[in-house]
C-alpha positions in Angstrom: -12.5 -8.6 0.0 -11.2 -11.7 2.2 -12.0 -14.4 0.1 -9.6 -17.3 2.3 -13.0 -18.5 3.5 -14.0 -19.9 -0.2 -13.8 -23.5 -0.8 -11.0 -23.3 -3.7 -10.3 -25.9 -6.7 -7.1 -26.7 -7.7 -5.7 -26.5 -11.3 -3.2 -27.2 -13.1 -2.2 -24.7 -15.9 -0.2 -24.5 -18.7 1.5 -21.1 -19.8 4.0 -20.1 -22.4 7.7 -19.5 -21.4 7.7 -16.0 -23.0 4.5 -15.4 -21.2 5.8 -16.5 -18.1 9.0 -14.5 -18.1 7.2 -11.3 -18.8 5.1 -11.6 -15.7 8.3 -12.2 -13.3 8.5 -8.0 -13.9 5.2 -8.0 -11.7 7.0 -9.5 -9.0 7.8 -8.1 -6.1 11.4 -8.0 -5.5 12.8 -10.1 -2.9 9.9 -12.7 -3.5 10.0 -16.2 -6.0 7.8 -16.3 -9.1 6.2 -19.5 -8.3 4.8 -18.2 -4.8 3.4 -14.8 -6.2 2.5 -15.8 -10.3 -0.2 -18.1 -9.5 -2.2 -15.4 -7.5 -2.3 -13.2 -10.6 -3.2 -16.2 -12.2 -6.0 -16.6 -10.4 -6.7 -12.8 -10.5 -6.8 -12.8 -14.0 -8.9 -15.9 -14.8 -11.2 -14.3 -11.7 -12.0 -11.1 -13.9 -12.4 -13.0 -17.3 -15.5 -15.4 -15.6 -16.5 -12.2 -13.9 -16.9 -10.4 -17.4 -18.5 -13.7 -18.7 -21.3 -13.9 -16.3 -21.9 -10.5 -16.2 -20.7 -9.8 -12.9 -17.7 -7.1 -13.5 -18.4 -5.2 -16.8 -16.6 -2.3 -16.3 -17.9 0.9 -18.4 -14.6 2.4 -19.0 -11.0 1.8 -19.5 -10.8 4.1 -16.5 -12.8 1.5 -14.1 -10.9 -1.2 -15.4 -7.6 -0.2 -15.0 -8.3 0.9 -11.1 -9.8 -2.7 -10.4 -7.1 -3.9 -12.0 -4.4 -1.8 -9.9 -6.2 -2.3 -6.7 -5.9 -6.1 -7.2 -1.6 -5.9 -7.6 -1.7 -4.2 -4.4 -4.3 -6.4 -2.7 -3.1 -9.9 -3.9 0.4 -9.4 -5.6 2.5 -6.1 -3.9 1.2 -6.7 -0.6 4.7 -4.9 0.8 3.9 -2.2 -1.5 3.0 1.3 -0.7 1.3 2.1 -3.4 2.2 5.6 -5.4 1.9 6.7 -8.7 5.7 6.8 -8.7 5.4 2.9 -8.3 2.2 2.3 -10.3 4.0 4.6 -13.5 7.2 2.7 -13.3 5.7 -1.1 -12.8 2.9 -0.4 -15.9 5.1 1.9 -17.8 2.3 4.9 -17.8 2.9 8.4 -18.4 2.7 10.3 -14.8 -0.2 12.1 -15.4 -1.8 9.2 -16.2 -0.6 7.2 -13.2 -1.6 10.4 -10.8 -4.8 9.7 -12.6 -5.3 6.2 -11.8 -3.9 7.1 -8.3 -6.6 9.5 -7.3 -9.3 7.1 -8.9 -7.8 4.4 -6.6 -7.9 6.7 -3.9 -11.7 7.3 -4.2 -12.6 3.6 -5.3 -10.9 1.8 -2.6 -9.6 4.3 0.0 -10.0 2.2 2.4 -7.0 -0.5 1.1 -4.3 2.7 0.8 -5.2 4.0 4.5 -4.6 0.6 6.0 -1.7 0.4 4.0 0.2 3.6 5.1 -1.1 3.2 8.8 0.8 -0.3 8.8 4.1 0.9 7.1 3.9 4.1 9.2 3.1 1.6 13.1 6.1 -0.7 11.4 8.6 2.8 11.2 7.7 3.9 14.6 8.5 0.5 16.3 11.5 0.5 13.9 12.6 3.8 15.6 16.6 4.5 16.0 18.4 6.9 17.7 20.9 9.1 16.1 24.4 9.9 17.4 23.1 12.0 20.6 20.8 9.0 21.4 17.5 10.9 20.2 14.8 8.9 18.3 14.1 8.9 14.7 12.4 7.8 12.5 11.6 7.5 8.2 8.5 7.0 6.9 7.6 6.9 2.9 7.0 10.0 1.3 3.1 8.9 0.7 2.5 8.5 4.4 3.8 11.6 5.1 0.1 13.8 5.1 -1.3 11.0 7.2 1.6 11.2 9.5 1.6 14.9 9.9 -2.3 15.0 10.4 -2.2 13.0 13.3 0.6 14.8 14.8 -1.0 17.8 14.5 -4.1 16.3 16.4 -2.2 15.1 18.8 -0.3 18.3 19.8 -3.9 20.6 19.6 -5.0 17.9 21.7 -2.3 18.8 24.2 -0.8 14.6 24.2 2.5 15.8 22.6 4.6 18.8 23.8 5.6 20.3 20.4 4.8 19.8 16.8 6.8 17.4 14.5 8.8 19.0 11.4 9.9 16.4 9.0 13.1 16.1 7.0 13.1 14.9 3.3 16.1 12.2 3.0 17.0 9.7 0.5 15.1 6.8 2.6 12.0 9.3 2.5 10.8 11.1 5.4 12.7 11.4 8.5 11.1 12.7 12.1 13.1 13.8 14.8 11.2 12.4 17.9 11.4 14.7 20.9 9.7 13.5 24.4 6.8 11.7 24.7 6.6 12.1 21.0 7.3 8.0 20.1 5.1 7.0 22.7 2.0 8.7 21.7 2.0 8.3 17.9 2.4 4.7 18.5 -0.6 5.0 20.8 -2.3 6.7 17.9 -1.9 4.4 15.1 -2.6 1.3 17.0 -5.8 2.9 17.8 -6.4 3.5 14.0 -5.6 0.2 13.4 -8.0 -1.3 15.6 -11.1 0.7 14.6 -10.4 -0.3 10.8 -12.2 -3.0 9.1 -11.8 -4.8 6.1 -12.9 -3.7 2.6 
């Protein structure tokens, strides 16, 4: 939900040092404490007048923990593609569970992890290199990779790409070997995704 249209009120809060250290885990790396900490701040003290009034009671532990994951990755990992790989090692969950919470994320707020692996798959293919015979290339994240290979598949049944894509499991992730025309249309495809998707 875009909330940067809500008048906001500005606060001042004091928090514990061991309290504040423990939530520098949460942030993402590459990124200062004091520009990400005061959004899950304001995440958290969001939920607890939400429970108050009655707003956001969640029924299980289940619902909670998915609204809670969605909001890391809506306010806090916003570079983040989220996995259960990532969500397991940030909360310390057992996989199963994470998988879990990964599939309930999926059906909650589907919407947030689409957008999500359409922009980090648009940002690889304008990223593209070219390897030592001067073809294109390029890697995607391992949980882009069905998304990637649907559209692909579309777009060779539909007769806009020559051949079919076949990709290659690296230690960067994914990597595609782009063949003529190939670049060109995917691009063409995930811009169009990207304009026909809304906000949540």
């Amino acid at each position: 939900m875009d909330k940067g249209w809500e008048r906001t009120k500005r606060v001042t809060v004091e928090i514990p040092e061991t309290v504040w250290e423990t939530a520098t885990a949460f942030v993402p790396e590459g990124t200062e404490p004091e520009d990400r900490l005061p959004i899950l701040v304001t995440a958290a003290f969001e939920e607890w007048v939400r429970w108050m009034e009655g707003s956001f009671r969640p029924t299980s532990i289940s619902e909670l923990e998915t609204s809670r994951a969605y909001e890391l990755y809506d306010r806090l990992f916003l570079e983040e593609m989220p996995s259960a790989d990532h969500l397991g090692g940030l909360l310390m969950l057992p996989m199963g569970r994470a998988r879990y919470l990964m599939q309930s994320l999926a059906y909650r707020h589907g919407r947030l992890l689409r957008e999500r692996r359409a922009e980090h798959i648009r940002g690889a293919l304008e990223a593209a290199e070219e390897d030592e015979h001067g073809r294109p290339f390029v890697v995607i994240d391992p949980e882009c990779r069905d998304i990637f290979d649907r559209t692909a598949r579309a777009l060779h049944a539909e007769d806009k790409i020559s051949s079919g894509l076949k990709g290659e499991v690296v230690l960067e992730g994914v990597r595609y070997e782009m063949g003529e025309g190939h670049l060109e249309a995917l691009k063409e495809a995930f811009a169009a995704k990207e304009n026909s998707t809304g906000r949540e």
